[in-house]
C-alpha positions in Angstrom: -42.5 28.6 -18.2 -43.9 27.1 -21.7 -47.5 25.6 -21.8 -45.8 22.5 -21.9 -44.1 22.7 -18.7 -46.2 23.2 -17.1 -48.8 20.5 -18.6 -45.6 18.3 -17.3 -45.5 19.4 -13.6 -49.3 18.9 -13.3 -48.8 15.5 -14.9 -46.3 15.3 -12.5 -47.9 16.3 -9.4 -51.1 14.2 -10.4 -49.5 10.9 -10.4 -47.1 11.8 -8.0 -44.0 11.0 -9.5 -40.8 12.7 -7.5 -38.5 14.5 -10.0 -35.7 12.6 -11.2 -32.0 13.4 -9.4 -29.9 13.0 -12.4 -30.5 11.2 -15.6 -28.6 11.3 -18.7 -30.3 11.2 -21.8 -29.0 9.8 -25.5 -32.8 11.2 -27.5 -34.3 13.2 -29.6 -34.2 17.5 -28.5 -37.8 17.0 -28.0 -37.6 14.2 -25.6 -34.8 15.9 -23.4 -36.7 19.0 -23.0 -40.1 17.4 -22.2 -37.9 15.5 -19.2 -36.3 18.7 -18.2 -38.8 19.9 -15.7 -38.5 16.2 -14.1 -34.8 16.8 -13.5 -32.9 17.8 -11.2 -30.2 17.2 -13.2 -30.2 16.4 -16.9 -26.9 15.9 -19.4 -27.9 15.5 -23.4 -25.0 12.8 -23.9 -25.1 12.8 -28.0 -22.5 15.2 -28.3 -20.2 12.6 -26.5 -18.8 8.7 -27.6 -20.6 6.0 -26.2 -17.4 4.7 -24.5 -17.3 9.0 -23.2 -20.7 8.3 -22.1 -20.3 5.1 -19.8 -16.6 6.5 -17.9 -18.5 9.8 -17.2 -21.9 8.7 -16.4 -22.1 4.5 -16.2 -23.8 3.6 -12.8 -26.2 6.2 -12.7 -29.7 6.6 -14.6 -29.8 6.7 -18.4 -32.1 7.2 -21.0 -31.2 5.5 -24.7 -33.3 6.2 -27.6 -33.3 3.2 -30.2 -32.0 5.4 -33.5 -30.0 7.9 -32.0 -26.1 7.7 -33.4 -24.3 5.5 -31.2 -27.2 3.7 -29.0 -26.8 -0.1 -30.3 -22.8 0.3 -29.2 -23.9 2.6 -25.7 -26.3 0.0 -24.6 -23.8 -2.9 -25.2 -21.2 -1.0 -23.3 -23.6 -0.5 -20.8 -24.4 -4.3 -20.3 -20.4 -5.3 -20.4 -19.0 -2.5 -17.9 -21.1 -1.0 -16.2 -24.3 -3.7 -15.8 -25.1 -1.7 -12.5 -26.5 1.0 -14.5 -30.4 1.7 -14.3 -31.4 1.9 -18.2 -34.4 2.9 -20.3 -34.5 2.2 -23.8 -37.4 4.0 -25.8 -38.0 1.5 -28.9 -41.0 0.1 -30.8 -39.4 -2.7 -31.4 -36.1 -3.5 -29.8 -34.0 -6.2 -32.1 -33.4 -9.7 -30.0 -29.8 -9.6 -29.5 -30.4 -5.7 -28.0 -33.3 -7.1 -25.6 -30.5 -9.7 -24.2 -27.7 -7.0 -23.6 -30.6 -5.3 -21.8 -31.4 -8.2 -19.8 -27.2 -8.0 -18.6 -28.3 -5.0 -16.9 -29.8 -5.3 -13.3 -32.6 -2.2 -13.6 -33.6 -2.0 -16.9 -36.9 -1.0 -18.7 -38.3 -0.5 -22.4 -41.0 2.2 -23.3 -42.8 3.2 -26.6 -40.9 6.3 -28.8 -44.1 7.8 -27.6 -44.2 7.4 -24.1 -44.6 10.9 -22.1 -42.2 12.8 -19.7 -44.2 11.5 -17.0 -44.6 8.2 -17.8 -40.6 8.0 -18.6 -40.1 9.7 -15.0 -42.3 7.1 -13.6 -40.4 4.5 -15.0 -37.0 5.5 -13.3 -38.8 5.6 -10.0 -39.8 2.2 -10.0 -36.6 0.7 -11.1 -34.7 3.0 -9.0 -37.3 1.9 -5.9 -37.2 -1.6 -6.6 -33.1 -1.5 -6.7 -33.2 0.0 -3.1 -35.9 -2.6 -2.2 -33.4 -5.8 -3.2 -30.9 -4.0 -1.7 -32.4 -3.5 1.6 -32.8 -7.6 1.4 -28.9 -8.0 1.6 -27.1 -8.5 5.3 -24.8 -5.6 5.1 -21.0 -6.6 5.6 -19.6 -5.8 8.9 -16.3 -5.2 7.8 -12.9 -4.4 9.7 -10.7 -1.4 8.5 -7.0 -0.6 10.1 -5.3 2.7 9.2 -1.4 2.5 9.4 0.5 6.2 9.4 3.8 7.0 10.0 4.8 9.2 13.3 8.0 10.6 10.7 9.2 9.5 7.3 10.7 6.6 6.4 9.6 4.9 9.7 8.4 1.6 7.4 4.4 2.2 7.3 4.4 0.3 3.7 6.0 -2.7 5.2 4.2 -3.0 8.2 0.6 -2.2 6.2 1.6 -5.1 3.7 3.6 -7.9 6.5 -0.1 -7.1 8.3 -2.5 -7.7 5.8 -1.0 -11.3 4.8 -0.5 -11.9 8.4 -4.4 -11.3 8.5 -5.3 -13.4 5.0 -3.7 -16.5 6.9 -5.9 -16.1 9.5 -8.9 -15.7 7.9 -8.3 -17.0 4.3 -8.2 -15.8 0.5 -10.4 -13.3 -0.6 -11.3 -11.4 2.7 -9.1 -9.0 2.7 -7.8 -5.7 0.8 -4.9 -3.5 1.0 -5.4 -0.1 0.1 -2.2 2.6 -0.9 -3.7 6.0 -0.1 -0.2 7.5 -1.0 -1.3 8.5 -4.2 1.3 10.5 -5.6 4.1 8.4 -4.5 3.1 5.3 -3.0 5.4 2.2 -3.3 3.5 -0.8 -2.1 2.7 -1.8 -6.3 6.7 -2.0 -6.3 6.8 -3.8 -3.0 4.8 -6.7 -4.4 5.2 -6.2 -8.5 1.2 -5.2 -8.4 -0.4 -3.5 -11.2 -1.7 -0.6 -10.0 -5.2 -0.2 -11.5 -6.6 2.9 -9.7 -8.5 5.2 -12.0 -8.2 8.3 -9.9 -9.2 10.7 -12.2 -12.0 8.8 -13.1 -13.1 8.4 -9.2 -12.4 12.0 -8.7 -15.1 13.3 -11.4 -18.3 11.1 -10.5 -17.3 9.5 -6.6 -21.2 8.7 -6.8 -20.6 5.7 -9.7 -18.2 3.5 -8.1 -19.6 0.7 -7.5 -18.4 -3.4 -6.1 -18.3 -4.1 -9.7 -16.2 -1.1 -11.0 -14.2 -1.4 -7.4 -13.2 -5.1 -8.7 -11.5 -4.0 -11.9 -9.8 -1.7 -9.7 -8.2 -4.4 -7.6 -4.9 -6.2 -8.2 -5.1 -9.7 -7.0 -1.8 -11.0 -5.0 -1.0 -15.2 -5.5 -1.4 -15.4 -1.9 -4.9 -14.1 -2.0 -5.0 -10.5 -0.6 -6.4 -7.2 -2.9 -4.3 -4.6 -3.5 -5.9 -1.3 -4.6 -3.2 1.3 -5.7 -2.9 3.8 -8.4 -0.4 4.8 -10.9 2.6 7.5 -10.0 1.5 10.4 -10.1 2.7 13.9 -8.6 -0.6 15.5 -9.2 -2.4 13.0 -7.3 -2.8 14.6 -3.7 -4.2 17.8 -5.7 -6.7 15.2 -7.5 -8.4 13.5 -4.9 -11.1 14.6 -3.2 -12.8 13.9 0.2 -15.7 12.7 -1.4 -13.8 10.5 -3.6 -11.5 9.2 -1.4 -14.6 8.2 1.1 -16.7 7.0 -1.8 -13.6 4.4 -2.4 -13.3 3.3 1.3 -16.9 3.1 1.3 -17.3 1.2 -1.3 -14.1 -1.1 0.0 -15.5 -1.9 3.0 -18.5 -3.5 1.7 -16.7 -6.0 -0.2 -14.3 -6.9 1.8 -14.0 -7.7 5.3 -10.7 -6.9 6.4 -9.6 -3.4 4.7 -6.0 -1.9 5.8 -5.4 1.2 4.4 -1.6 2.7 4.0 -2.1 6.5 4.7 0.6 9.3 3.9 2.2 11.1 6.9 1.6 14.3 6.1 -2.6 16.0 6.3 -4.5 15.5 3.6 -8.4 16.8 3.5 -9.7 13.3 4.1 -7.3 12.1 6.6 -9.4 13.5 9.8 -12.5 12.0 9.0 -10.5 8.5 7.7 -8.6 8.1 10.9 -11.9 8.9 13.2 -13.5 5.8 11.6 -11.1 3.2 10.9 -11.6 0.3 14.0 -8.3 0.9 14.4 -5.4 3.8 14.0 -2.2 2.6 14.3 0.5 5.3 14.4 4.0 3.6 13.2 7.4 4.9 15.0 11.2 4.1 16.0 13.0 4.3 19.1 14.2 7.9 18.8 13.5 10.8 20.9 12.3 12.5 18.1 10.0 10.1 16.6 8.5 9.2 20.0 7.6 12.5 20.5 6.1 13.0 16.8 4.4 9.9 17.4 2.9 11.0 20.9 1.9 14.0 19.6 -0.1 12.2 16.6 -1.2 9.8 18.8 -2.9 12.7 20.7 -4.5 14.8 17.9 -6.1 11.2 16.7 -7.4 10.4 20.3 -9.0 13.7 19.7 -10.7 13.1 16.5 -12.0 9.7 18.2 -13.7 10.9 21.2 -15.5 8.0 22.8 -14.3 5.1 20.4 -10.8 3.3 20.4 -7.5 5.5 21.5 -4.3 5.4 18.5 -2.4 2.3 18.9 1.1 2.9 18.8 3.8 0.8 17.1 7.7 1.2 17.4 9.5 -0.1 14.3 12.7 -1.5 13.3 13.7 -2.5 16.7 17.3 -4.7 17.6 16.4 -8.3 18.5 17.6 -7.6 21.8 15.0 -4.9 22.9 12.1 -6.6 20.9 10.8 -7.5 25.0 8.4 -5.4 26.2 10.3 -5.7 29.3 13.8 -4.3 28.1 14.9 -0.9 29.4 14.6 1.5 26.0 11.3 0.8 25.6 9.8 1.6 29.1 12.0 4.7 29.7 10.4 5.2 26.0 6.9 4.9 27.7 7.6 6.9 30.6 8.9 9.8 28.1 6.0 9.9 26.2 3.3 9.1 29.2 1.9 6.3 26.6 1.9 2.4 26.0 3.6 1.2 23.4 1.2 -1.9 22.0 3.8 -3.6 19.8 7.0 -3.5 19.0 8.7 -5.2 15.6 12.3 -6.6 15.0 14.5 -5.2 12.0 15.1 -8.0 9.8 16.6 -5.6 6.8 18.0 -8.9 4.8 14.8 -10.5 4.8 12.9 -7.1 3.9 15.2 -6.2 1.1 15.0 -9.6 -0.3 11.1 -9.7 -0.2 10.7 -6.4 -1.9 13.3 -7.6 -4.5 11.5 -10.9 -5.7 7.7 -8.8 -4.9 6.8 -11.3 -2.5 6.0 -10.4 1.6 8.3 -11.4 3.7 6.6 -14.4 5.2 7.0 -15.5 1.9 10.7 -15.2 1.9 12.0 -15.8 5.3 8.7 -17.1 7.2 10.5 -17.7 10.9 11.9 -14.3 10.7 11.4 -12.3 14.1 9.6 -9.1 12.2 7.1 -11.9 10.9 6.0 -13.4 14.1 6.3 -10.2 15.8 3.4 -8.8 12.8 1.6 -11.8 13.7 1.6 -11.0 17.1 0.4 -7.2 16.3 -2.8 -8.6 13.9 -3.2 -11.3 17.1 -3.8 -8.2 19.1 -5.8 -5.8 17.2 -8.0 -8.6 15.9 -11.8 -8.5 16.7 -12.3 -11.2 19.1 -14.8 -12.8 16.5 -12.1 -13.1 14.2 -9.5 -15.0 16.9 -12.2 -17.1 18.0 -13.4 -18.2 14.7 -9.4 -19.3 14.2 -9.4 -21.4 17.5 -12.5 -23.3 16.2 -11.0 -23.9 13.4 -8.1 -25.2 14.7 -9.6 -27.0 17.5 -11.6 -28.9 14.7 -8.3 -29.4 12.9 -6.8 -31.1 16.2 -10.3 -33.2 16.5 -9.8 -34.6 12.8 -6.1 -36.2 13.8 
């Protein structure tokens, strides 16, 4: 180890200043490889465009050193897409309109050209301590997340995961709730409802760690009717693309922006569907009335009872069911029960006119045909698997409404 390493890690040690995770760095050679020893991780970003530098590590810790090619337009990128990032700019004197795209940023710092490794390491700590501090301030968001998945193909998961999630945003209002399309590769709920899907999975896939509320919102495709649709682009690679960690980070990240999160998972395994449909408040496995789909359903129904040991069994859901057997007490569906040894929570009407027109015009189909059976049998579904804080916030509500007539 050089002399000056080692003159760093004393420094170091002295003022005990812990070493910094990962920090990329825009200065001079010198500067980087004083820091190295204080780094865990360190990435000499001036081989890369600043617009390189804010997909691949925006949201995380960066050094910028006033003169270095590119660090005027870095730092203004910085400020407009990714203000969430935790800056340091070394300058001696900073020009105004620089000091105010600094000021855009919510942990931000300037230090001398001549300030030490140690003194820059510093730095970081106490914007990165005071970040966790403000954040520690904020009542975290209880939020609510469904997982819809189909027992066999084709059974009309998409559907049901959309009709649900406006069922639930005219309960609870605009804003509160997100629908998120976790069939990557293939998924069709952007074509249901003409959404833009605005995904960036590669993007998520190389740095989970960086998203963030704020990058999650340009992300999110906003329907008229007030729910957020999160979907990606087509993409047959997708499945291979996604990791655990990233598809985690994005329900993560969901669930504490919104308060009602329904997720529309692919049938088949993928790595992160075991640990997705152990946490969800609820699973709902989606079937039909046939004897091979119940029992693909029940056996689902098991292996996710399994993974939730101690919290809330699968709920079960037969689909696309004749008007005249939509009773629970009709004859199909308690032979159906008896078959399977299981309750069947909800079942939903076929309406395939009102369905095929609704995905024609992109519009649900409450929208469409709003006293259809397959609507009111949804709302009875979202009635059911509704926290009880959420139904009785809608009976005060309407109980007020009543008391204003």
């Amino acid at each position: 180890m050089s002399q000056g390493a080692v003159a760093v890690h004393k420094t170091l040690a002295e003022s005990a200043v812990r070493p910094i995770s990962a920090l990329a760095g825009l200065a001079r050679p010198e500067v980087l490889t004083g820091l190295a020893p204080c780094c865990v991780e360190l990435a000499d970003v001036s081989s890369l465009t600043p617009p390189e530098t804010v997909l691949r590590h925006g949201g995380g810790l960066i050094l910028i050193e006033q003169g270095m090619p590119g660090w005027d337009q870095l730092l203004l990128l910085l400020a407009v897409e990714r203000p969430s990032s935790i800056v340091i700019v070394m300058s001696d004197q900073l020009p105004t309109h620089m000091v105010r795209a600094l000021m855009k940023i919510e942990a931000s710092d300037i230090l001398p050209s001549s300030a030490s490794a140690a003194e820059i390491a510093g730095a970081f700590e106490r914007l990165c301590e005071a970040r966790v501090s403000e954040r520690e301030k904020d009542t975290p968001r209880a939020s609510v997340c469904w997982a819809f998945r189909g027992a066999v193909g084709g059974a009309g998961v998409s559907t049901l995961a959309i009709e649900s999630a406006f069922a639930l945003a005219r309960i609870v209002g605009p804003g509160k709730v997100c629908l998120v399309d976790l069939n990557l590769a293939d998924g069709m709920t952007a074509s249901f409802l003409e959404a833009v899907p605005k995904l960036d999975l590669k993007a998520l896939s190389a740095a989970p760690e960086r998203l963030d509320e704020r990058l999650l919102a340009a992300w999110c495709w906003q329907h008229e009717d007030g729910v957020s649709i999160i979907t990606s682009p087509r993409n047959p690679d997708a499945d291979a693309l996604a990791s655990e960690a990233a598809i985690l980070r994005l329900l993560d990240v969901t669930c504490s922006a919104f308060e009602y999160v329904l997720l529309d998972m692919p049938r088949h395994m993928m790595p992160w569907t075991k640990p997705v449909m152990a946490a969800v408040d609820q699973a709902i496995v989606v079937s039909e009335l046939t004897v091979p789909s119940l029992h693909a359903a029940a056996d689902m129904c098991r292996d996710i009872d399994a993974l939730r040991a101690g919290g809330s069994k699968a709920r079960l859901v037969l689909n696309r069911m004749f008007p005249k057997k939509q009773f629970r007490a009709g004859f199909p569906v308690e032979k159906a029960e008896k078959s399977i040894e299981r309750t069947i929570d909800v079942t939903i009407t076929s309406d395939w006119d009102a369905a095929r027109t609704a995905v024609n015009l992109g519009k649900p189909i409450a929208d469409v045909k709003p006293k259809s059976l397959l609507v009111a049998d949804v709302a009875t579904l979202v009635r059911k698997f509704a926290p009880e804080e959420t139904l009785a916030a809608l009976e005060a509500s309407h109980k007020a409404k009543r008391a204003k007539r």
